[in-house]
N, C-alpha and C positions, 0 to 999 in steps of 0.2 A: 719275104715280108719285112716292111721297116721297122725300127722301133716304135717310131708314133705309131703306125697301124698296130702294132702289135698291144701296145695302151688304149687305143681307140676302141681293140676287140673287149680287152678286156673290161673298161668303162662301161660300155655297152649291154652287157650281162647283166638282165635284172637284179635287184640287189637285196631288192625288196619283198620279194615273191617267200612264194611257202618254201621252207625250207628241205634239203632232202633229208633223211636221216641219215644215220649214225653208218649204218651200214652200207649204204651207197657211198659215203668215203671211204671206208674199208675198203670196196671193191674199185675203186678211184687209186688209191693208193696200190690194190693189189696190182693192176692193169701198169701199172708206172713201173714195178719190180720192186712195191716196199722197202723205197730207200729209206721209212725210218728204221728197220730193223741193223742197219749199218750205223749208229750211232746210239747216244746217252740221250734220253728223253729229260729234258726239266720243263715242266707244265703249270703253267701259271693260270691262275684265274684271281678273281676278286671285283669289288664296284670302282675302288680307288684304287692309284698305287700301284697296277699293273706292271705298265711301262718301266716307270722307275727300280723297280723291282729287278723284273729283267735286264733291264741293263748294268745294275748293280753284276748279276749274275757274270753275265756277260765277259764285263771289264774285268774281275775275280778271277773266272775260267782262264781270260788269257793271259793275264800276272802269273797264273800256275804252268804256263807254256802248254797251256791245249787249245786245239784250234777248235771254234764256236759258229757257229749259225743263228741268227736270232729275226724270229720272224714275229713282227706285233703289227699290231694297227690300230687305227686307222695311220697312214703316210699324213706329213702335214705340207708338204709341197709335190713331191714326188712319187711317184706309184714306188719305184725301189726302193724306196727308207723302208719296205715291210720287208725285204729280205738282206740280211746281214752276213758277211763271213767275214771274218777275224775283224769285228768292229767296224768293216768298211760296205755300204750298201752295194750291192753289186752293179755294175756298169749296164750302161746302154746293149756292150755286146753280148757282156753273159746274161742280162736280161730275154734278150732275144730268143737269142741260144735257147735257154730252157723253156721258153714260151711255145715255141715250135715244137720242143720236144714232146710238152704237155698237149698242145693242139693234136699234136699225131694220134697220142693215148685215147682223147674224147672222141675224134672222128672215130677210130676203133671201139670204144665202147659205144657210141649212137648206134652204128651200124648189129652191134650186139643186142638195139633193145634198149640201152641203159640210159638214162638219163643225162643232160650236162650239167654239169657241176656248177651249181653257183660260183657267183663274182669269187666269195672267201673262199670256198672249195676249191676254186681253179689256182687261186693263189698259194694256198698252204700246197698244195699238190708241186707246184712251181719250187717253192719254197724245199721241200724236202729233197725232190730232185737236183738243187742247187747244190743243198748240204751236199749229198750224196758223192756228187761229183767232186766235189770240193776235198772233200776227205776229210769232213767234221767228224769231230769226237764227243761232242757235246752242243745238243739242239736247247736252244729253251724259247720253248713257244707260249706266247701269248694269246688265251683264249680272246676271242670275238667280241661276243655277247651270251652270256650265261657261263655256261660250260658241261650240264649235263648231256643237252640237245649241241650243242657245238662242232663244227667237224674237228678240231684239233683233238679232243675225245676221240677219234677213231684210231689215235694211237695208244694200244694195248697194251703197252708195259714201259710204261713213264719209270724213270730212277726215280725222281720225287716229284712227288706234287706240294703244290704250293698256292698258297689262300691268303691276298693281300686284306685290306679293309675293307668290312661289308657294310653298303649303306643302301638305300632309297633310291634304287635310278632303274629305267626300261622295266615299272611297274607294268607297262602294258604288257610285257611278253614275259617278265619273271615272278610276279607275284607282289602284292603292295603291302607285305608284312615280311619284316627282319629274319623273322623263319623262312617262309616260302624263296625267298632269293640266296638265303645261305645255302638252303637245298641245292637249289638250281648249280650255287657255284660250287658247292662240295661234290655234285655229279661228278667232275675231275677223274675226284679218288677210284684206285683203282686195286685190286684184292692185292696185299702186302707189298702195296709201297705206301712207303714214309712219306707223313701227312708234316710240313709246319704249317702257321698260318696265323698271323695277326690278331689280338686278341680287341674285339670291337664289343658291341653289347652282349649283356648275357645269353638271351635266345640267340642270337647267331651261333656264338661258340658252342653252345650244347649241340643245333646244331651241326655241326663240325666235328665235335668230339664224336656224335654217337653215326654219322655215317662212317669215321674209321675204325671206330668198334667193330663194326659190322662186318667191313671188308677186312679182321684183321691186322688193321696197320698202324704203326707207330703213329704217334701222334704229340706234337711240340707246339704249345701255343709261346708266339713271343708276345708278354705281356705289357703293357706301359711302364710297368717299374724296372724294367730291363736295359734300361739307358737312361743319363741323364745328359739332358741340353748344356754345356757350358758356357755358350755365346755366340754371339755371329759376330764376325771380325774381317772386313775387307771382302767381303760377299763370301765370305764359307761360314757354314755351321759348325759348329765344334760340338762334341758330344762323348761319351765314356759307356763302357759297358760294366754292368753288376757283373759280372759272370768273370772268373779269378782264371777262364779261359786267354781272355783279352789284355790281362794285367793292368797294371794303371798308363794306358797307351790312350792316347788323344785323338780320335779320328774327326776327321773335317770332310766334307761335302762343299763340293765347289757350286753350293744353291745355300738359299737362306730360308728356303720352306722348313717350319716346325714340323710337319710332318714327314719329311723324310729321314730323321736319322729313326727311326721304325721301321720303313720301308728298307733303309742300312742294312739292318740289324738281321731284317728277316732274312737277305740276300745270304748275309755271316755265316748264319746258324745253318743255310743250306750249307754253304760254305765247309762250316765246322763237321758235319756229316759226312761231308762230300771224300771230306782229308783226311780227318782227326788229325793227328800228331805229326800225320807226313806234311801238312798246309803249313802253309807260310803267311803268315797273320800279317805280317809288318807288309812283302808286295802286295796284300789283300788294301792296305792304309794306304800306299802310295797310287795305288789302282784307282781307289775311291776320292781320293783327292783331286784327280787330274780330271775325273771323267765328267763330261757336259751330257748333259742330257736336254734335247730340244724342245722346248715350251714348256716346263714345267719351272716357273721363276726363273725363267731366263730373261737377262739382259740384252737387249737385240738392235737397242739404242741407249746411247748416255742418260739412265734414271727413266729407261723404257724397260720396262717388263712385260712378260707374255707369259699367263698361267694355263695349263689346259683344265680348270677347274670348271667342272661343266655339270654339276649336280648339287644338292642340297648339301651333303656331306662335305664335298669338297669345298664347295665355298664356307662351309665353316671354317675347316682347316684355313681357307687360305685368308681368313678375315685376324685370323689369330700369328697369321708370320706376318702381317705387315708392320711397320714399326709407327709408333706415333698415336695422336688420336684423330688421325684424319687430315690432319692441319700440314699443308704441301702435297696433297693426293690428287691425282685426277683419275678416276676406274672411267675405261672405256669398255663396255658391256654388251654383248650380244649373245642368242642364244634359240636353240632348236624349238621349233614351236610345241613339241612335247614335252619338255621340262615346265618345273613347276617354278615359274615367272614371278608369283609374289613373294614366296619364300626367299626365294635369292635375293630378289632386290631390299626384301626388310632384313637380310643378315648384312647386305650389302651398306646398308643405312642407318640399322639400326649400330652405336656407337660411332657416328658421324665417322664412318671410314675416309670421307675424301671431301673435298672442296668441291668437286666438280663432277657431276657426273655427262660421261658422252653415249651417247646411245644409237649403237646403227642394225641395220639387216645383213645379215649373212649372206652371200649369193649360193644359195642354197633352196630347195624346194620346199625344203621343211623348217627355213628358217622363221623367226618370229615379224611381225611388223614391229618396224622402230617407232612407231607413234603409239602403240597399246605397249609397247616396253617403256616406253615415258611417260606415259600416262601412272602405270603401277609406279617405278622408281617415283614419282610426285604424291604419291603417298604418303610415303615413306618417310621425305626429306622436304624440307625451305629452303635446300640447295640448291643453284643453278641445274637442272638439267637440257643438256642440248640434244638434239636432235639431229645426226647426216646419215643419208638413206645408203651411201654405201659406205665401205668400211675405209675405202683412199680417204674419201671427205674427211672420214670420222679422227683418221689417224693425220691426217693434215692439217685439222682443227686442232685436236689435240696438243699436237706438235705447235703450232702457233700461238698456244696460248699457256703453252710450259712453264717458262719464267722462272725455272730453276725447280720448279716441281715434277715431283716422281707419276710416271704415268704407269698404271696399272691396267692393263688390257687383258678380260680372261670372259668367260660363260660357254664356251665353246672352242674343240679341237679345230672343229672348221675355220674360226676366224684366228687364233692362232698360226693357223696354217697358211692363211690368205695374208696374214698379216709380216709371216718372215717371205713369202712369197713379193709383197710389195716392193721391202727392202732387199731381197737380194736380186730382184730385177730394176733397183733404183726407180721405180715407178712414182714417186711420191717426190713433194713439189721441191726442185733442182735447190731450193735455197735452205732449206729441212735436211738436202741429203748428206751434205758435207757432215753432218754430225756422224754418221757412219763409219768417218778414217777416227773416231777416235775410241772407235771397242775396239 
């Protein structure tokens, strides 16, 4: 089988369907020979902040010289950005490779009776097999959606679990109140492992606090007063930690999002756990300095940015790193026809974030129409708002009418995705693209 067959199968895989449970990954994994039980489990879950998180972890673990696996999603161009060893996605042939190996497992299990694993199932299964092989020391996986019902929960004895930012997102399937989705994402926790976890509103954190009561387990909220911002300078954050752990050492993030020296912090503190006194704080600073992380306030073109801010929560956050009052902005906007569309668009609006708003459809099944997304955004705003039905138009519009102004493109992982997809296949119009030689 080729690699594109081997993406094609896996594409193909309802995605959407009822899920199986908890325990049919169990037996999924058992049938594979339980490669997680060959490595260190880090388990991430949360609404925001995931990604970021994890890769903080990630770049950490291998400044300490241990070799890492790191499996998240959703991919924003490539099925393989979901699985990682030592920072680098795995190739077309070890993709392969383990695809096969995985296919071999499920025909055996069908033939047992058992069911086939969902799209996520087949991939974390992929995924730990990879480690496996690989000779990881340390896995940090990215839950799905949720994390009680999750299959990355089918790994039973996480080193730690970890709880980014809880906010308001996939009410349909977690619950439409701060409590019921904390729930959902503290499922995680697992009987005495160490609990940290970002400290969001009060019912979330209690929460959180009283599921590792329960099981047991340590439990570290990192709080807001735990860092202060000292500035953004040349596209890095700067920022300090309270904690006389860190001393008075200046750590910078190669991103300008106000929300991330949190998501830092939180990565640290696993960090600081991880080591105590044997870590090395200062490769922990040089780690985090260098490391990019893909669509999250990334610059993809000269005063082009791509946020994956795709919820209520996060387009606060991301309303609050932009700099200015609007004045040199253009936000190009799209988003999943299940998000909540006027919220976004009145934080999006409300304190004149941009000059210009561009509005297109995701090629996606569950994307929004761009003409009821412009509709709401004209609510909102007496700003131009434009209209292109796909997202080349939208970004070659954009790009056309720049003029020295900053273009903000976020609402969705998908058009993030499509969108560094354009540019690294040059697809987008020949005279636009030459901006490209100068990131």
């Amino acid at each position: 089988m080729t690699y594109e067959e081997a993406v094609n199968y896996i594409l193909g895989i309802p995605r959407f369907t009822k899920k199986n449970d908890r325990e049919h990954t169990r037996a999924f994994l058992s049938c594979l020979g339980d490669p997680q039980e060959h490595m260190k489990v880090l388990h991430v879950a949360g609404t925001n902040g995931k990604g970021s998180v994890c890769a903080y972890l990630d770049g950490m673990l291998r400044s300490e010289g241990k070799r890492t696996g790191l499996f998240i999603s959703p991919h924003l161009v490539k099925l393989n950005e979901r699985i990682s060893v030592n920072g680098e996605a795995i190739s077309d042939q070890d993709f392969r490779a383990v695809f096969e190996k995985t296919l071999e497992t499920v025909k055996r299990m069908e033939e047992q009776g058992l069911a086939h694993p969902t799209f996520f199932e087949f991939l974390l299964g992929m995924a730990m097999c990879a480690f496996a092989e690989a000779g990881v020391e340390y896995a940090v996986l990215e839950t799905g959606l949720g994390g009680r019902l999750d299959a990355t929960s089918a790994v039973e004895r996480p080193e730690v679990c970890v709880i980014t930012s809880i906010g308001l997102d996939h009410t349909e399937y977690l619950g439409d109140t701060l409590e019921e989705i904390a729930g959902e994402k503290a499922g995680i926790i697992r009987q005495g492992a160490p609990v940290f976890y970002a400290q969001a509103a009060e019912e979330s954190d209690r929460v959180i606090e009283q599921n590792a009561r329960e099981r047991g387990s340590f439990c570290k909220k990192i709080g807001k007063d735990a860092y202060e911002i000292l500035g953004i300078e040349d596209k890095h954050i700067a920022f300090s930690c309270s904690s006389a752990y860190y001393g008075n050492t200046t750590w910078r993030l190669n991103n300008t999002g106000l929300y991330q020296p949190g998501n830092a912090l939180l990565a640290m503190e696993v960090m600081r756990y991880l080591f105590g006194e044997s870590g090395h704080p200062e490769r922990w600073r040089r780690a985090l300095a260098d490391l990019k992380w893909p669509g999250r306030m990334e610059e993809v073109l000269p005063d082009v940015y791509i946020d994956g801010a795709h919820n209520i929560s996060a387009v606060e956050a991301f309303v609050q790193s932009i700099p200015g009052d609007g004045a040199g902005n253009i936000i190009l906007f799209s988003a999943g026809g299940d998000k909540d569309h006027e919220k976004m668009a009145e934080l999006l609006c409300r304190g004149r974030t941009a000059e210009l708003y561009v509005v297109t459809h995701i090629d996606d099944r569950r994307g929004a129409d761009a003409e009821k997304l412009a509709d709401i955004f004209r609510k909102y705003t007496e700003r131009p708002v434009a209209v292109r039905e796909s997202v080349k138009e939208a970004v070659e519009y954009a790009l056309s009418v720049q003029n020295g102004r900053r273009i903000y493109c976020l609402g969705s992982l998908y058009l993030t995705g499509m969108i560094k997809g354009l540019i690294q296949e040059e697809d987008i119009d020949a005279g636009l693209r030459r901006r490209t030689e100068k990131i």
